[in-house]
N, CA, C and O atoms as CSV, one atom per row, in Angstrom:
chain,resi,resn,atom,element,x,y,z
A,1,UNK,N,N,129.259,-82.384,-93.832
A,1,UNK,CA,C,129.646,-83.189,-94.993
A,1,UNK,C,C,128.479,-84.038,-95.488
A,1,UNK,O,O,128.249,-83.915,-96.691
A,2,UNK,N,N,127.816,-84.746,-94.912
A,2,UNK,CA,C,126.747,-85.481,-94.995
A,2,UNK,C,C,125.700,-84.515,-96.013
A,2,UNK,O,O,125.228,-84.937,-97.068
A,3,UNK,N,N,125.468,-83.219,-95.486
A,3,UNK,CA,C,124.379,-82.973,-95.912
A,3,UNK,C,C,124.888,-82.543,-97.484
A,3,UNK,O,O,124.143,-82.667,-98.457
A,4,UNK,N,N,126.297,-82.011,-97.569
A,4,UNK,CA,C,126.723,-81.998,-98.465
A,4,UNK,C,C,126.495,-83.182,-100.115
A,4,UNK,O,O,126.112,-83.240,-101.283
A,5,UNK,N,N,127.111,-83.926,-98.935
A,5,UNK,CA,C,126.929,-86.005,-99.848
A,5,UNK,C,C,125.581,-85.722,-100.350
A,5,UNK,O,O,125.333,-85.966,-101.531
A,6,UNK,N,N,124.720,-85.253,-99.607
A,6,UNK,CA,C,122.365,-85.553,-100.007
A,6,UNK,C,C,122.238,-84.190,-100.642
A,6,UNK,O,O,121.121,-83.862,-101.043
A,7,UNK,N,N,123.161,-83.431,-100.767
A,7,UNK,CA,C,122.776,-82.128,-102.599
A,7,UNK,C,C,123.350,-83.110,-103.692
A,7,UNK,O,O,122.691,-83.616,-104.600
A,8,UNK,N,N,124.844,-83.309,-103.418
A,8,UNK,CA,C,125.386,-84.217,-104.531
A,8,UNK,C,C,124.118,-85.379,-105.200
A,8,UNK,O,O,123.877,-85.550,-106.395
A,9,UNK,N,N,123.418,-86.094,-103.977
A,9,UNK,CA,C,122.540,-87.170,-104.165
A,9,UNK,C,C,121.385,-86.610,-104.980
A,9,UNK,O,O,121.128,-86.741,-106.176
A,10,UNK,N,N,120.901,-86.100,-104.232
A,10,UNK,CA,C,119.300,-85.167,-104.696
A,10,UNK,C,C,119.331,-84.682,-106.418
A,10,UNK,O,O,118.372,-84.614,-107.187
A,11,UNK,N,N,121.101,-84.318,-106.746
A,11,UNK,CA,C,120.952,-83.631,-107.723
A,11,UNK,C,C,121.311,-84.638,-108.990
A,11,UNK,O,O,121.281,-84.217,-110.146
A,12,UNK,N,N,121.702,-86.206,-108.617
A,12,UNK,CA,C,121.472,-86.759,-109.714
A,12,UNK,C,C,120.301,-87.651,-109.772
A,12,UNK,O,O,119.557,-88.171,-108.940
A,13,UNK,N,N,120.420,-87.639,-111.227
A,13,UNK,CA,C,119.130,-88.595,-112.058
A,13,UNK,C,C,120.004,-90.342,-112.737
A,13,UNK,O,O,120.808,-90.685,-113.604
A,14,UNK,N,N,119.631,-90.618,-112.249
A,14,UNK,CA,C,120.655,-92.150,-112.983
A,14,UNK,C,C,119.142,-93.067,-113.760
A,14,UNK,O,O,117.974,-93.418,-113.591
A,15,UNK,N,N,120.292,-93.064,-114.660
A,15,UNK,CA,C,119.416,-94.009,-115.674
A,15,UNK,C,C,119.748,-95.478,-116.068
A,15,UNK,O,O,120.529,-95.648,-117.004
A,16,UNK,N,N,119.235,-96.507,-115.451
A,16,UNK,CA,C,119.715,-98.033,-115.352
A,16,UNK,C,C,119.084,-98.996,-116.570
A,16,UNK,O,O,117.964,-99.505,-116.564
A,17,UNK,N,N,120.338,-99.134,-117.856
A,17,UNK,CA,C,119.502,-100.341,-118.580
A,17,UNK,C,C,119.105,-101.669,-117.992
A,17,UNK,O,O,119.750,-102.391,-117.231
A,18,UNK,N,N,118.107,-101.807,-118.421
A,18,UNK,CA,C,117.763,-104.060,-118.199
A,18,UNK,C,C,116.849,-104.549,-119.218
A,18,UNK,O,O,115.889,-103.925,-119.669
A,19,UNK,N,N,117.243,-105.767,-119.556
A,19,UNK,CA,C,116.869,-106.458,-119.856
A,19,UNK,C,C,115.194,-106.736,-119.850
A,19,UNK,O,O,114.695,-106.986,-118.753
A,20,UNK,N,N,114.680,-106.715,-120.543
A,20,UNK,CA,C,113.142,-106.776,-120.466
A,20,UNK,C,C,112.182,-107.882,-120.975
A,20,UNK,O,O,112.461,-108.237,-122.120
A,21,UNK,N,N,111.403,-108.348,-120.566
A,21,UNK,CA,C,110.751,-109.393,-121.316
A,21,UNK,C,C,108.909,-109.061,-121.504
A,21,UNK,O,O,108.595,-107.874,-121.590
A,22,UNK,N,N,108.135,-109.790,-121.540
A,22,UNK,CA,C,107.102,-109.380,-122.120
A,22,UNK,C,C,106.291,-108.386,-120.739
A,22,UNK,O,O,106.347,-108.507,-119.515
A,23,UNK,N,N,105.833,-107.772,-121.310
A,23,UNK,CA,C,104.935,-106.387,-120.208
A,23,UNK,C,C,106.065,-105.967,-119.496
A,23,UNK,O,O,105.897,-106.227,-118.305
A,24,UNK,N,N,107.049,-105.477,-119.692
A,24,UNK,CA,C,107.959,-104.208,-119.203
A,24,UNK,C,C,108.395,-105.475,-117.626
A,24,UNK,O,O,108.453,-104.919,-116.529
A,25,UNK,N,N,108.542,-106.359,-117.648
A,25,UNK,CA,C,108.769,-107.199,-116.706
A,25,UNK,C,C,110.520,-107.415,-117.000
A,25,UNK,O,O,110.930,-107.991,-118.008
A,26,UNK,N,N,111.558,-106.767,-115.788
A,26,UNK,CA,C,112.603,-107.327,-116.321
A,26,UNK,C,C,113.068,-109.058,-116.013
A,26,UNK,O,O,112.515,-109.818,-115.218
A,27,UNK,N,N,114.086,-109.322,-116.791
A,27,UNK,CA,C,114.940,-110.776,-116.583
A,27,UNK,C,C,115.757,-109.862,-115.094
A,27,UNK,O,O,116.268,-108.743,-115.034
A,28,UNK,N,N,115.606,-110.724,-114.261
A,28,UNK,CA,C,116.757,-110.165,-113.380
A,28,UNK,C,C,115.931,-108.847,-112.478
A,28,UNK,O,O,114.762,-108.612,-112.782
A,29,UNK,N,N,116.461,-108.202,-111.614
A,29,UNK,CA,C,116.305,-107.104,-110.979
A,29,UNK,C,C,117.376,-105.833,-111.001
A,29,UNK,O,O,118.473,-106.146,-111.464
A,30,UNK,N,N,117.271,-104.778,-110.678
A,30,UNK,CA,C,117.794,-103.743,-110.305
A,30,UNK,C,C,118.198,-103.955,-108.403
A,30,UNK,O,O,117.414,-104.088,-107.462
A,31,UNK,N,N,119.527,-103.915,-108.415
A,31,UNK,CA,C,119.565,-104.136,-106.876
A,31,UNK,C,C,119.984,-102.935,-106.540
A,31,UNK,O,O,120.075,-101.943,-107.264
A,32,UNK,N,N,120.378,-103.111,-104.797
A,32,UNK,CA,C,121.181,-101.238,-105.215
A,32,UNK,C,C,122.299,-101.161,-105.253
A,32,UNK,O,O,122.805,-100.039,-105.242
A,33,UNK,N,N,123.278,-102.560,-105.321
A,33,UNK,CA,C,124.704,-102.416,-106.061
A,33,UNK,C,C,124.252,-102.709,-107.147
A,33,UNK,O,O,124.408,-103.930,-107.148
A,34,UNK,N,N,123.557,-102.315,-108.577
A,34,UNK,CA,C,123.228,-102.039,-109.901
A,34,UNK,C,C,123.723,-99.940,-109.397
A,34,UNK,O,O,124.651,-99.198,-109.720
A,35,UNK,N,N,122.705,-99.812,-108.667
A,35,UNK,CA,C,122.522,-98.308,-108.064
A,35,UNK,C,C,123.580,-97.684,-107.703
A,35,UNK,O,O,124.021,-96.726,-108.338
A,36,UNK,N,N,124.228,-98.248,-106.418
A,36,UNK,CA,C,125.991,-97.813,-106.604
A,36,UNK,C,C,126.670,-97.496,-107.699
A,36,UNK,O,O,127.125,-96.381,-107.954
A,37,UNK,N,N,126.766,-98.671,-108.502
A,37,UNK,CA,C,127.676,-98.445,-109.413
A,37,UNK,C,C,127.135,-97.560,-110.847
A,37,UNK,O,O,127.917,-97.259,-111.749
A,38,UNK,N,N,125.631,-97.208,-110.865
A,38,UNK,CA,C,125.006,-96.549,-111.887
A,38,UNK,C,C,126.151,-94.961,-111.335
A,38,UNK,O,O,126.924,-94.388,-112.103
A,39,UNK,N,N,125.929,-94.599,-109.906
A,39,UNK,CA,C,125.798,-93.463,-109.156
A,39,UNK,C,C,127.432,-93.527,-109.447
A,39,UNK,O,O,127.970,-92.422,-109.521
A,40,UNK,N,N,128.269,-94.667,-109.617
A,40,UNK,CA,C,129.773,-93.943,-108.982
A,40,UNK,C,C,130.359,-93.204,-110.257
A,40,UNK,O,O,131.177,-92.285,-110.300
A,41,UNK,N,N,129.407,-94.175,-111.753
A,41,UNK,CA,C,129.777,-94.142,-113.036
A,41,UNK,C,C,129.284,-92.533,-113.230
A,41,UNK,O,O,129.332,-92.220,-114.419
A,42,UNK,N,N,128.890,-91.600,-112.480
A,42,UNK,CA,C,128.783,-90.431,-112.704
A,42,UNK,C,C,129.355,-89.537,-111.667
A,42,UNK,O,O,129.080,-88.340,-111.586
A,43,UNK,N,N,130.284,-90.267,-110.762
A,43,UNK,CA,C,131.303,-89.199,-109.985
A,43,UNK,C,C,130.645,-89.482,-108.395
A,43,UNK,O,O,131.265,-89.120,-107.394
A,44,UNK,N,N,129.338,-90.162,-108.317
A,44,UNK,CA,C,129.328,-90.276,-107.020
A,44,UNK,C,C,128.895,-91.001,-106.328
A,44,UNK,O,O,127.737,-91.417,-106.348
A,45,UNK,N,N,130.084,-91.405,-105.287
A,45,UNK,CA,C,130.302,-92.914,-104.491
A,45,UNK,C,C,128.920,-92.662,-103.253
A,45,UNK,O,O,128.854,-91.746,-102.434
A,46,UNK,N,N,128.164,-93.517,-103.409
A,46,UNK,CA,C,127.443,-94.676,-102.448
A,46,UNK,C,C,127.938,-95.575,-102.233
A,46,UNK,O,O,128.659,-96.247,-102.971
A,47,UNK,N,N,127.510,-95.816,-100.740
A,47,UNK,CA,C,127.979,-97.278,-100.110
A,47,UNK,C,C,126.707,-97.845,-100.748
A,47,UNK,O,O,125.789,-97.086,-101.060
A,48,UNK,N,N,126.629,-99.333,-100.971
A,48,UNK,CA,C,125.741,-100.229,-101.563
A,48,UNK,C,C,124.203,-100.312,-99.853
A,48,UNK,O,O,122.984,-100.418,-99.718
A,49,UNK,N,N,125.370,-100.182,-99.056
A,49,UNK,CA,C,124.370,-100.820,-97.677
A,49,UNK,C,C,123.515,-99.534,-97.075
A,49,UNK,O,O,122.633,-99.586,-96.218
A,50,UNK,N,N,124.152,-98.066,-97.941
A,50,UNK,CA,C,123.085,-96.789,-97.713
A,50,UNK,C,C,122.078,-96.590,-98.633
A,50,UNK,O,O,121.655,-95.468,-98.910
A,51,UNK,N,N,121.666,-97.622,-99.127
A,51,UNK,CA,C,120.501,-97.472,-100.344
A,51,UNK,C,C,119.694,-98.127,-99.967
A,51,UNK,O,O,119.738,-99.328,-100.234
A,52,UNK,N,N,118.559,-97.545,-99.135
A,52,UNK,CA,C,117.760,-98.530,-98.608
A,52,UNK,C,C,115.909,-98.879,-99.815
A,52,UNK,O,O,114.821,-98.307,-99.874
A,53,UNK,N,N,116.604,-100.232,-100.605
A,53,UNK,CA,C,115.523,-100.699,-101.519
A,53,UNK,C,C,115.000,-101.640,-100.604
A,53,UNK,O,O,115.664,-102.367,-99.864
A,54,UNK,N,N,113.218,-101.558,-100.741
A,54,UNK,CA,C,112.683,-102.503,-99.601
A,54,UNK,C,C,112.613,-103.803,-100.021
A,54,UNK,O,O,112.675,-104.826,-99.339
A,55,UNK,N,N,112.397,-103.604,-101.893
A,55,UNK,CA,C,112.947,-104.838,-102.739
A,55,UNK,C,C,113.592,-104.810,-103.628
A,55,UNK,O,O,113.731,-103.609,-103.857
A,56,UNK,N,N,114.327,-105.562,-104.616
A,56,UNK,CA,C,114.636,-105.156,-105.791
A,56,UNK,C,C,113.748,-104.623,-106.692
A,56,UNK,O,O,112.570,-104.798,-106.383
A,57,UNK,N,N,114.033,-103.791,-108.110
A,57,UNK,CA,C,113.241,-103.288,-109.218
A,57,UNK,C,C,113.003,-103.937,-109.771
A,57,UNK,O,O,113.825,-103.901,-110.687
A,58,UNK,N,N,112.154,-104.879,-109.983
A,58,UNK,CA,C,111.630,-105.957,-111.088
A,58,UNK,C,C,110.750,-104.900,-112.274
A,58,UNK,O,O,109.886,-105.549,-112.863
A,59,UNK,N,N,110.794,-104.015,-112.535
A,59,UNK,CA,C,110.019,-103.165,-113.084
A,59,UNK,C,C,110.388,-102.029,-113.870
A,59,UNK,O,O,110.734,-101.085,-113.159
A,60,UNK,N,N,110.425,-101.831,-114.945
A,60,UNK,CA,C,110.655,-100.434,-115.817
A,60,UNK,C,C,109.820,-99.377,-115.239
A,60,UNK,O,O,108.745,-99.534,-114.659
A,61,UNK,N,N,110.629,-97.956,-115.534
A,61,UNK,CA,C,109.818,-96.774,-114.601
A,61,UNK,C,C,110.813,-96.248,-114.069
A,61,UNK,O,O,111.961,-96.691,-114.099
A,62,UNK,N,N,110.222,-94.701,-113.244
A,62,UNK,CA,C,110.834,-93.983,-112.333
A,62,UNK,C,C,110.695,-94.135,-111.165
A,62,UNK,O,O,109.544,-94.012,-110.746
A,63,UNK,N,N,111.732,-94.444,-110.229
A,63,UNK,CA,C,111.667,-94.815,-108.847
A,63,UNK,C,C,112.502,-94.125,-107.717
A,63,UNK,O,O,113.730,-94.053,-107.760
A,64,UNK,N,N,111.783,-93.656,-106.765
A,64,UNK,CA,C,112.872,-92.853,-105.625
A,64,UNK,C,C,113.174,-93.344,-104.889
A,64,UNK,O,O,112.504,-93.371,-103.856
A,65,UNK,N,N,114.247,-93.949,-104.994
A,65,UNK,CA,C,115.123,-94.906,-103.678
A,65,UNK,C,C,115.568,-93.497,-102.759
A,65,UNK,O,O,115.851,-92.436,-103.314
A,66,UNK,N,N,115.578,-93.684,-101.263
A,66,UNK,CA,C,116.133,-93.113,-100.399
A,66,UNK,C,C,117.767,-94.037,-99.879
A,66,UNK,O,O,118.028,-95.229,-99.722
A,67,UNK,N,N,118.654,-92.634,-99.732
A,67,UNK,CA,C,119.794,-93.030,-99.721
A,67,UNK,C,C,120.802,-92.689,-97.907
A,67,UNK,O,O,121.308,-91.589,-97.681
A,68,UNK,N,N,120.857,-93.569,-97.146
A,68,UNK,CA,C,120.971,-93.081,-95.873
A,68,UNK,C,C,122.209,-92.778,-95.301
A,68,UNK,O,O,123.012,-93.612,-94.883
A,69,UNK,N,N,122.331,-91.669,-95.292
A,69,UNK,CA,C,123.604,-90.820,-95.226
A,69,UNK,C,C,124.349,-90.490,-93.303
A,69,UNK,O,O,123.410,-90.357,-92.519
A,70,UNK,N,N,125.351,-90.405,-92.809
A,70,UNK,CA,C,125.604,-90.124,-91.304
A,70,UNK,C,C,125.031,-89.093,-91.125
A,70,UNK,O,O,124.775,-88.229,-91.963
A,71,UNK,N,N,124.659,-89.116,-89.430
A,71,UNK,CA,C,123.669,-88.161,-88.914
A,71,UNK,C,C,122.372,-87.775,-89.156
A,71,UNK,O,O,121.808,-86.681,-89.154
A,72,UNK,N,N,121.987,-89.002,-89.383
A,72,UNK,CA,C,120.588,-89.213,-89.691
A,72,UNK,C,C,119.870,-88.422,-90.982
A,72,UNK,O,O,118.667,-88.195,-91.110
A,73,UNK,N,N,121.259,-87.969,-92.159
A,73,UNK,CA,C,120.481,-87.196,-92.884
A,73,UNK,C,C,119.969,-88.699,-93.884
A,73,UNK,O,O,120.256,-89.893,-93.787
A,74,UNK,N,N,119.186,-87.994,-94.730
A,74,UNK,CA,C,118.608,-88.937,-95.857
A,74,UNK,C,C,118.355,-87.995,-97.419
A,74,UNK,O,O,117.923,-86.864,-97.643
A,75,UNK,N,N,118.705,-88.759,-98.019
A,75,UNK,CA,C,118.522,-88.342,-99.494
A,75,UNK,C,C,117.489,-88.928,-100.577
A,75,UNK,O,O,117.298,-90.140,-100.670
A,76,UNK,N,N,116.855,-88.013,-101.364
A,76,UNK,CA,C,116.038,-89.419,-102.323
A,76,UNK,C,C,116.638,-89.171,-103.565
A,76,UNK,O,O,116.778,-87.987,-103.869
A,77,UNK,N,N,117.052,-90.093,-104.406
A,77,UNK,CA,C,117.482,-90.758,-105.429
A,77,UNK,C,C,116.732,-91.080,-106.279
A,77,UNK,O,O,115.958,-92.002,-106.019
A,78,UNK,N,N,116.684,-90.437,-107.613
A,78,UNK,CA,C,116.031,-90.244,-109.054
A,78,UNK,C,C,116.682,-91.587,-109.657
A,78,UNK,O,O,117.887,-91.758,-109.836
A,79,UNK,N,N,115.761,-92.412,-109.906
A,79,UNK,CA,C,116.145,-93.935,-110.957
A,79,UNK,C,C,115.337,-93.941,-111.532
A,79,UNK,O,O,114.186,-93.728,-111.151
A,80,UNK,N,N,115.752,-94.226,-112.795
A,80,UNK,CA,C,114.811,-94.545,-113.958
A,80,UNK,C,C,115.867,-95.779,-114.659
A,80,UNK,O,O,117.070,-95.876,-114.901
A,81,UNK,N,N,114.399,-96.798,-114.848
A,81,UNK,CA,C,114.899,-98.119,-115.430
A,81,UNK,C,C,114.241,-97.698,-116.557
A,81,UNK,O,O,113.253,-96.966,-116.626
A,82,UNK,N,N,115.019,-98.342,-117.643
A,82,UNK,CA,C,114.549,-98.233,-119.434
A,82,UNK,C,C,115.283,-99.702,-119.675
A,82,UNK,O,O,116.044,-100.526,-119.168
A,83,UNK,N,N,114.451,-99.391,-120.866
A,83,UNK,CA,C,114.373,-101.458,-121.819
A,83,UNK,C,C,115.937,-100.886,-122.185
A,83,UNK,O,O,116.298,-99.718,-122.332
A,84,UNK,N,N,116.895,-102.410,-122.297
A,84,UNK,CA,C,117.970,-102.525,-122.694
A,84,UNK,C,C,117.705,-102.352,-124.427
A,84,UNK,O,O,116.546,-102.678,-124.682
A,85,UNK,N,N,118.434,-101.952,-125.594
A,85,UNK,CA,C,117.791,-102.102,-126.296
A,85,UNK,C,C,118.717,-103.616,-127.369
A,85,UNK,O,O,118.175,-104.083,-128.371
């Protein structure tokens, strides 16, 4: 099942608006309950505490969060932050 959960993972791309201020610097961060709930709003549930971000996204861009799944599998996770408009 797990490894199942990390195709489901692998195979989406989530795209997170924020808020932006001068030089692509956001107000606020991307946490990874932003990430959860980007992921559930397309059919698939993460726990918030299997998204291992080492910090929040203060930053516009593409980013591969790894997502830590039972039995030691692991998944990486397609995020892309874009300016709110």
């Amino acid at each position: 099942e797990a490894a199942a959960d990390a195709e489901n993972i692998k195979a989406l791309s989530l795209t997170i608006k924020a808020k932006v201020g001068e030089e692509g610097k956001l107000f606020g961060s991307v946490t990874s309950m932003d990430i959860a709930e980007a992921a559930k709003a397309q059919g698939v549930v993460i726990d918030k505490r299997k998204i291992a971000l080492e910090e929040p996204i203060k930053r516009l861009g593409d980013f591969t969060v790894t997502v830590k799944l039972p039995a030691d599998v692991t998944a990486d996770l397609k995020v892309t932050v874009v300016a709110e408009e």
